[in-house]
Backbone bond lengths (Angstrom), bond angles and torsions (degrees), N, CA, C in turn:
res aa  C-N    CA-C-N  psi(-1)  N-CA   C-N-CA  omega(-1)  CA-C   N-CA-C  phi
1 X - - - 1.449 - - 1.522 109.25 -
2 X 1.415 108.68 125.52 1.885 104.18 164.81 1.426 123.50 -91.91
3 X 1.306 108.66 121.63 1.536 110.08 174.04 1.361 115.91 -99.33
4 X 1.355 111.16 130.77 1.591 114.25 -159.43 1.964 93.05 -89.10
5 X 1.457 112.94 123.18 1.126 140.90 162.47 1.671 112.50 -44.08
6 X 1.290 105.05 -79.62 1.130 123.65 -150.44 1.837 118.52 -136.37
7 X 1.179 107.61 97.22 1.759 110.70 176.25 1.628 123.28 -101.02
8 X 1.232 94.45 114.13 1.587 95.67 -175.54 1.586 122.34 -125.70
9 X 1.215 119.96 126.10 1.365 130.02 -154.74 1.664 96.81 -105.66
10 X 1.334 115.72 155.92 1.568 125.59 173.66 1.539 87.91 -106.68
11 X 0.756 123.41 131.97 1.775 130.85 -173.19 1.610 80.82 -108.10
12 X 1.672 103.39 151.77 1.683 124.17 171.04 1.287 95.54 -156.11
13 X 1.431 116.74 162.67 1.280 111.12 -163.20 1.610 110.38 -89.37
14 X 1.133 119.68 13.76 1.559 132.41 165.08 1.461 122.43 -92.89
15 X 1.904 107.46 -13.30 1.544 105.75 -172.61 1.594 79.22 -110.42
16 X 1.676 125.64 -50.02 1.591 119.75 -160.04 1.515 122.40 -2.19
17 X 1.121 112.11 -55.67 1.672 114.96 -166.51 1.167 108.26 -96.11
18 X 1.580 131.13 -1.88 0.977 128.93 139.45 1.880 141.75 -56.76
19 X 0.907 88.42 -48.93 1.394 135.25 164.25 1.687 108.04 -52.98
20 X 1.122 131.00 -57.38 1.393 132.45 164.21 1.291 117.96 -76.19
21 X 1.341 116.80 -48.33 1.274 113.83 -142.02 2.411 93.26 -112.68
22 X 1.019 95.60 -0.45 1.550 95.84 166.18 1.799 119.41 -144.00
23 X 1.156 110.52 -19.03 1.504 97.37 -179.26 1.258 104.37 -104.03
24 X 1.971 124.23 -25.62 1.190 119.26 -173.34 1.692 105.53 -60.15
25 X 1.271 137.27 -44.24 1.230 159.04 -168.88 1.587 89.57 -41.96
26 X 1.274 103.83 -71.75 1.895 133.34 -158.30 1.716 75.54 -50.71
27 X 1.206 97.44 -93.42 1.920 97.94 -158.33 1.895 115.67 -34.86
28 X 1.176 113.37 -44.25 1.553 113.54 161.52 1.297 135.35 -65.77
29 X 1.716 114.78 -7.64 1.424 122.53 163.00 1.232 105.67 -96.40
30 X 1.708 133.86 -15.72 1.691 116.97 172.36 1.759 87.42 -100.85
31 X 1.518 131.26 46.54 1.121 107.29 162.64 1.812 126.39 58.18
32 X 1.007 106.12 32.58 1.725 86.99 -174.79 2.085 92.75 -114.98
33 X 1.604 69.51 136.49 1.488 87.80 -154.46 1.880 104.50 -42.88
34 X 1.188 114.23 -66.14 1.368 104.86 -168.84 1.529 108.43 -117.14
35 X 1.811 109.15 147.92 1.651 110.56 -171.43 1.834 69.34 -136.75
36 X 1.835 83.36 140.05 1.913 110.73 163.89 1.481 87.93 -116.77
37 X 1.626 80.09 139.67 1.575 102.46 151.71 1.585 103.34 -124.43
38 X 1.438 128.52 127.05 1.063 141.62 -123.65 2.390 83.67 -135.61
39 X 0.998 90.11 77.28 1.898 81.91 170.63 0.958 89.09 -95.85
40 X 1.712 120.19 131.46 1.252 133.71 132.13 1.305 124.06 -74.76
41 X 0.972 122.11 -38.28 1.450 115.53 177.00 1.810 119.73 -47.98
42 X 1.696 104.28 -55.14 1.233 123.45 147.52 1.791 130.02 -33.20
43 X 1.462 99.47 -41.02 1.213 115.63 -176.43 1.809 117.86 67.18
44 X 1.124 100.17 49.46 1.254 114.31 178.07 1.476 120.56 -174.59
45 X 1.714 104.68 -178.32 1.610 112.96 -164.15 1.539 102.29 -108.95
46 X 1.330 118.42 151.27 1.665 105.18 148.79 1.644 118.07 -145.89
47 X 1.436 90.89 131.38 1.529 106.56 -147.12 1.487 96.84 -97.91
48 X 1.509 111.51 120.73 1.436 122.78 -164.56 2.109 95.73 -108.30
49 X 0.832 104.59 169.17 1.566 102.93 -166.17 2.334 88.42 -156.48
50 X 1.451 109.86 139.24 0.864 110.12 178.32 2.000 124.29 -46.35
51 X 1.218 108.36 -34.54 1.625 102.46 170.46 1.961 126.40 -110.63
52 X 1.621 82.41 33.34 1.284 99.21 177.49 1.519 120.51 -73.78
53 X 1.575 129.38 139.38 1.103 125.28 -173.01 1.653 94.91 -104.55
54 X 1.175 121.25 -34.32 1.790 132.45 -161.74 1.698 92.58 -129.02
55 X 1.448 124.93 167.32 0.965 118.46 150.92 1.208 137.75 -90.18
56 X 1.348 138.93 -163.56 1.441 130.85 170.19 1.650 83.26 -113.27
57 X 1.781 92.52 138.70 1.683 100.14 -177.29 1.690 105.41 -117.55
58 X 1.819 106.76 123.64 1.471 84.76 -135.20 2.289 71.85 -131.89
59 X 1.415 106.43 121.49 1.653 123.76 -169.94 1.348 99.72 -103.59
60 X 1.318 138.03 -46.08 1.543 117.50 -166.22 1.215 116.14 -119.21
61 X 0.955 146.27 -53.13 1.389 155.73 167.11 1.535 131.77 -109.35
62 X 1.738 102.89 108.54 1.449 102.89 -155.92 1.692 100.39 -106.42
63 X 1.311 117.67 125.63 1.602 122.58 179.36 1.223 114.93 -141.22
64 X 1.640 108.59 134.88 1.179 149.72 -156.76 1.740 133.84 -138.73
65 X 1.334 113.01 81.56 1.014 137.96 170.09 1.351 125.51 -89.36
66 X 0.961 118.86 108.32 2.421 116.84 -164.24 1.310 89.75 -104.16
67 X 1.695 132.03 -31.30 1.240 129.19 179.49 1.765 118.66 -138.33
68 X 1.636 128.54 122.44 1.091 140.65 -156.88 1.225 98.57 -56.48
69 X 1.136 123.05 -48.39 1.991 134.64 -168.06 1.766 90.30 -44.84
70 X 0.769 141.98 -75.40 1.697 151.99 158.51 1.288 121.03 -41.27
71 X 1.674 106.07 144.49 1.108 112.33 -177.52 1.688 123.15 -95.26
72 X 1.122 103.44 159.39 1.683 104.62 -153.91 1.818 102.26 -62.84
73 X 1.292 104.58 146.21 1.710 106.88 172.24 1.238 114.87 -84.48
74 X 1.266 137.66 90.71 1.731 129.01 -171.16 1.495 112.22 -97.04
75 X 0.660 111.85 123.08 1.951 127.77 172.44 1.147 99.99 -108.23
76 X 1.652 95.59 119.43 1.882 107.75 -179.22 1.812 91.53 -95.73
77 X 1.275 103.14 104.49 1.563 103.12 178.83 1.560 120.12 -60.74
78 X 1.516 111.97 -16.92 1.447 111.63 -175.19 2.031 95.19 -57.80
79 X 1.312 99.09 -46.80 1.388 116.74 179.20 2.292 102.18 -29.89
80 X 1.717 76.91 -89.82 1.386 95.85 -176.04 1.944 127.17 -60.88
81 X 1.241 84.00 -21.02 1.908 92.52 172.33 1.725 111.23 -82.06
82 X 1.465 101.30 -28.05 1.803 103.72 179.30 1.479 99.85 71.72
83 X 1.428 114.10 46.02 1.631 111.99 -174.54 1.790 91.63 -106.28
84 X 1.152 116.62 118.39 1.385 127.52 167.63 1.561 123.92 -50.22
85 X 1.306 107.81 130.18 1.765 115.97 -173.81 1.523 113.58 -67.82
């Protein structure tokens, strides 16, 4: 059986409320541990977790570990967003 880890959406302002308000639901009712919503425009992530009421709103350094044995995957979004220092 595959259990999906990790779902991550590129949010645009034509999917956004899609994106929150119908797929975030779906991925947190089959449990999968973590859903990004990825605004660029915003320039940032928001990291939804299955018994989340709000998200975690997450600007500089994004890390991701699904299993302890391994080391965490961090994406410095300043990097990947192209948001100026």
């Amino acid at each position: 059986m595959i259990r999906l880890l990790l779902a991550i959406e590129a949010s645009s302002p034509t999917t956004a409320r899609a994106d929150r308000l119908k797929e975030r639901p779906i991925y947190q009712g089959h449990g999968v541990p973590e859903y990004w919503i990825v605004d660029d425009d915003s320039r940032l992530v928001e990291r939804w977790r299955p018994d989340d009421q709000r998200p975690e709103i997450v600007h500089e350094i994004l890390a991701w570990q699904p299993v302890p044995e391994i080391p965490a995957l961090r994406i410095d979004l300043n990097d990947v967003l192209g948001r100026d220092e």
